[in-house]
mmCIF file of the C-alpha atoms, coordinates in Angstrom:
data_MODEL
# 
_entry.id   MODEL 
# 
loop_
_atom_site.group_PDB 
_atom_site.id 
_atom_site.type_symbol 
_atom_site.label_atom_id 
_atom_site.label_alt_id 
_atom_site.label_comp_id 
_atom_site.label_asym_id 
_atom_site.label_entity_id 
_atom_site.label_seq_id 
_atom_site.pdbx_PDB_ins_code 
_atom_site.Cartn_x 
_atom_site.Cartn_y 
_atom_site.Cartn_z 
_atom_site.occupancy 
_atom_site.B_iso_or_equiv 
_atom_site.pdbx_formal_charge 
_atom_site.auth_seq_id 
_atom_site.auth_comp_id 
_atom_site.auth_asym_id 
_atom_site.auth_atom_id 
_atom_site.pdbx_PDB_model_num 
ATOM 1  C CA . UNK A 1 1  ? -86.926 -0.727  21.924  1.00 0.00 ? 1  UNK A CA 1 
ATOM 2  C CA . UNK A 1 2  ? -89.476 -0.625  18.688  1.00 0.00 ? 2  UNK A CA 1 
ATOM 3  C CA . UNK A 1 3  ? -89.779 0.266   15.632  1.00 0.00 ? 3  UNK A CA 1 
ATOM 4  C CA . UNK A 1 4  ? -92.368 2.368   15.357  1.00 0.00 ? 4  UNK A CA 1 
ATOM 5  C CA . UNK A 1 5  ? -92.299 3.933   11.502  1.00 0.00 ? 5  UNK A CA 1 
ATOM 6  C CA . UNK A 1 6  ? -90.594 2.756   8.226   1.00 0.00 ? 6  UNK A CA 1 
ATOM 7  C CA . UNK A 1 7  ? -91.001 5.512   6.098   1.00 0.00 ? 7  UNK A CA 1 
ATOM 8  C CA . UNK A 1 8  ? -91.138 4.492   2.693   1.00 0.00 ? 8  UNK A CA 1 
ATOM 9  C CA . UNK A 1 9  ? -91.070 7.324   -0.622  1.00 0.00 ? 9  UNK A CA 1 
ATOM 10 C CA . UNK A 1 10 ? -89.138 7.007   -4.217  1.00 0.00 ? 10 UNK A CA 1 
ATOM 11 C CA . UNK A 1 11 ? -86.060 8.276   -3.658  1.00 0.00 ? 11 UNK A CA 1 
ATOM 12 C CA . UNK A 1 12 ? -85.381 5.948   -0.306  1.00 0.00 ? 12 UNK A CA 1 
ATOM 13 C CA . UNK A 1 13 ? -86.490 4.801   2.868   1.00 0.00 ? 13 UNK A CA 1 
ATOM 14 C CA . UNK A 1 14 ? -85.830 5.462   6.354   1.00 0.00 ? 14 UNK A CA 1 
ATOM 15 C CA . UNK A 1 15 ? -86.449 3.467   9.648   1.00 0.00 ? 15 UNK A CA 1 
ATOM 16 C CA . UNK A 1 16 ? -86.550 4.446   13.289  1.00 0.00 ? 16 UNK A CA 1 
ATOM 17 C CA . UNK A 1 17 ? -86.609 3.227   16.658  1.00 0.00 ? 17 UNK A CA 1 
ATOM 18 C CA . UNK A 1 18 ? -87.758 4.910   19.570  1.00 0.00 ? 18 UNK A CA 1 
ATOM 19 C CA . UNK A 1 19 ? -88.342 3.592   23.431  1.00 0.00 ? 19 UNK A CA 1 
ATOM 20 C CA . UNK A 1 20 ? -91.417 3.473   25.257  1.00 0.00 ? 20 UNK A CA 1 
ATOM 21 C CA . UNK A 1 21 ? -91.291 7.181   25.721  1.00 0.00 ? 21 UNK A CA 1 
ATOM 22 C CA . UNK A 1 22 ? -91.151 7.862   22.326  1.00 0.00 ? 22 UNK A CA 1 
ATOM 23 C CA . UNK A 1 23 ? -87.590 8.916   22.466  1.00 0.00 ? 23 UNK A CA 1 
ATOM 24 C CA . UNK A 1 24 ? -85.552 8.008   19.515  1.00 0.00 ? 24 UNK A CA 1 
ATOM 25 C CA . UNK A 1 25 ? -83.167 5.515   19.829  1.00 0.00 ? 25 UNK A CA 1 
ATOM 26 C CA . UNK A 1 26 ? -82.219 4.862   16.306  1.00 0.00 ? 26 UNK A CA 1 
ATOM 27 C CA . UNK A 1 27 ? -82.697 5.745   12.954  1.00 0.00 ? 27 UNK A CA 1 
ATOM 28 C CA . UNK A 1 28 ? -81.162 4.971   9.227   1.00 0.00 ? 28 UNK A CA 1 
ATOM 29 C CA . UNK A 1 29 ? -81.648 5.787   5.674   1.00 0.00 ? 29 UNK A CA 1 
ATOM 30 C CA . UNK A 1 30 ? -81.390 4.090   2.318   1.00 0.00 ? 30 UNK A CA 1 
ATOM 31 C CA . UNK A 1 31 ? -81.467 5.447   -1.339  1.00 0.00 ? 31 UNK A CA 1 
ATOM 32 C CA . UNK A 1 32 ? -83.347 3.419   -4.120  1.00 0.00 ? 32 UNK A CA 1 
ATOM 33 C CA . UNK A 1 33 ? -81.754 3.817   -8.118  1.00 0.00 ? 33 UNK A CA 1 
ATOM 34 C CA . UNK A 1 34 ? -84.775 5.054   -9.849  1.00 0.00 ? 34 UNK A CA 1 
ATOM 35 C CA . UNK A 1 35 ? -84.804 3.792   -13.591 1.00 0.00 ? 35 UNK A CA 1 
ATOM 36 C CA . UNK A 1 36 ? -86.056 5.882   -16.385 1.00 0.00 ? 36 UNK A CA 1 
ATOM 37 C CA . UNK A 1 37 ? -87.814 3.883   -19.329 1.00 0.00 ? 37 UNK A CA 1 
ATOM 38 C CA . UNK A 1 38 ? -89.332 6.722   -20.737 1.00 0.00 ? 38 UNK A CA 1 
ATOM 39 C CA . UNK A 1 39 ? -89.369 10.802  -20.554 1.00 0.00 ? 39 UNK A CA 1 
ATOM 40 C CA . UNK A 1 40 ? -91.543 11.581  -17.626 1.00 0.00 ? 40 UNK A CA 1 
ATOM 41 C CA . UNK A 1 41 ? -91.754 7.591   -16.430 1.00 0.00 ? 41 UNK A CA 1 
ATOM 42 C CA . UNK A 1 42 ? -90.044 6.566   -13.654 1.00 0.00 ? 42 UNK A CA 1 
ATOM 43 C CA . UNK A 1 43 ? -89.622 2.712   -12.165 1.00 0.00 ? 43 UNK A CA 1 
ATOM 44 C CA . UNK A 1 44 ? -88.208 1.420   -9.402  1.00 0.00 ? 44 UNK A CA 1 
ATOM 45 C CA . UNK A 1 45 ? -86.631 -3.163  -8.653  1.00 0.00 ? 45 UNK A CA 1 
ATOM 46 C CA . UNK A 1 46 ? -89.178 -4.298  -5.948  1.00 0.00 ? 46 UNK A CA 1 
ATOM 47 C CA . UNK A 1 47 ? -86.405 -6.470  -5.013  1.00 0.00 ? 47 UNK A CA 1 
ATOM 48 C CA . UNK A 1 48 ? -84.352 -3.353  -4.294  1.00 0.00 ? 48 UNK A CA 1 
ATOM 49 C CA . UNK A 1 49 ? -86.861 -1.789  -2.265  1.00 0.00 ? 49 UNK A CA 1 
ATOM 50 C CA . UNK A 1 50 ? -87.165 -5.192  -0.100  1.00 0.00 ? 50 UNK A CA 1 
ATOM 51 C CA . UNK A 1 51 ? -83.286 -5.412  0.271   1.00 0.00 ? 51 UNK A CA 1 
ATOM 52 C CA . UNK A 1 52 ? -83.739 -1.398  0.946   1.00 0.00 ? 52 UNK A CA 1 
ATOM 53 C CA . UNK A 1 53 ? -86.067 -1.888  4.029   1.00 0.00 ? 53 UNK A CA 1 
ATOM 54 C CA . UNK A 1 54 ? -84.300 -4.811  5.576   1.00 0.00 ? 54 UNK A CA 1 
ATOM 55 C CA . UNK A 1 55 ? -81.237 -3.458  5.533   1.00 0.00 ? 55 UNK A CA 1 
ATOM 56 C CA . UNK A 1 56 ? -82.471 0.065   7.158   1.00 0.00 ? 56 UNK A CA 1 
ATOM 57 C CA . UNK A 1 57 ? -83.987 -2.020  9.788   1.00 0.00 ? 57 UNK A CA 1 
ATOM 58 C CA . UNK A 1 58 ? -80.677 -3.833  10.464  1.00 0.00 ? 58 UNK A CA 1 
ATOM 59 C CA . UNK A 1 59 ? -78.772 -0.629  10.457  1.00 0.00 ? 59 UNK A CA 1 
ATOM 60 C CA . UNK A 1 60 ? -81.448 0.890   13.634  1.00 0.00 ? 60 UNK A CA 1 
ATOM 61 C CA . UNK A 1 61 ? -81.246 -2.506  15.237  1.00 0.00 ? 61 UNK A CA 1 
ATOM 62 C CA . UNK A 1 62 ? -77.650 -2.498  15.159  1.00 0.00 ? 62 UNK A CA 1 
ATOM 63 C CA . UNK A 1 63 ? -77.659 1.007   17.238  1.00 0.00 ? 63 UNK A CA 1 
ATOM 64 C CA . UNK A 1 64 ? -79.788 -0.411  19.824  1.00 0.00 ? 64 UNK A CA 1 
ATOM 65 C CA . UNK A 1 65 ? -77.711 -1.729  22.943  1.00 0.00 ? 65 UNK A CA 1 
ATOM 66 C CA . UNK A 1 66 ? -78.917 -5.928  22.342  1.00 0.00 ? 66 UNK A CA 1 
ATOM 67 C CA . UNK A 1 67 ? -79.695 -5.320  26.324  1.00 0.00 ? 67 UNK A CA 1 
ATOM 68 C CA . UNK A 1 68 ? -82.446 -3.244  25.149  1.00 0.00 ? 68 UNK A CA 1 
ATOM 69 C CA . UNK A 1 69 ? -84.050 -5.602  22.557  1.00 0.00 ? 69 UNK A CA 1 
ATOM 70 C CA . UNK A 1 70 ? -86.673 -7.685  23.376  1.00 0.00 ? 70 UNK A CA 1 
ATOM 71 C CA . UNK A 1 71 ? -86.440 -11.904 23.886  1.00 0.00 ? 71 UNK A CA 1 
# 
């Protein structure tokens, strides 16, 4: 199994896994809040993005049989 792509944008981020062949194994998406300081400003917690990412990796490694995951 691998990870191949973590797709990161501002509304979320998604993360897949895929085998050797490229077929997709796994895959998972997270929403970030978006904060608005100001008309026509947007912002976004980097700590929310990091807890974002980790989590979506968990999530695809958790759909992975652990007989597939590499020592």
């Amino acid at each position: 199994m691998r990870i191949p792509a973590i797709e990161q944008h501002a509304i979320g981020n998604r993360a897949i896994a895929c085998n050797k062949r490229g077929v997709k194994t796994g895959s998972a998406y997270r929403a970030i809040p978006q904060y608005f300081a100001q008309p026509g400003w947007v912002e976004h917690d980097p700590q929310e993005i990091h807890h974002s990412v980790r989590s979506t990796v968990q999530a695809v490694l958790e759909q992975v049989p652990a007989a597939r995951l590499p020592a």
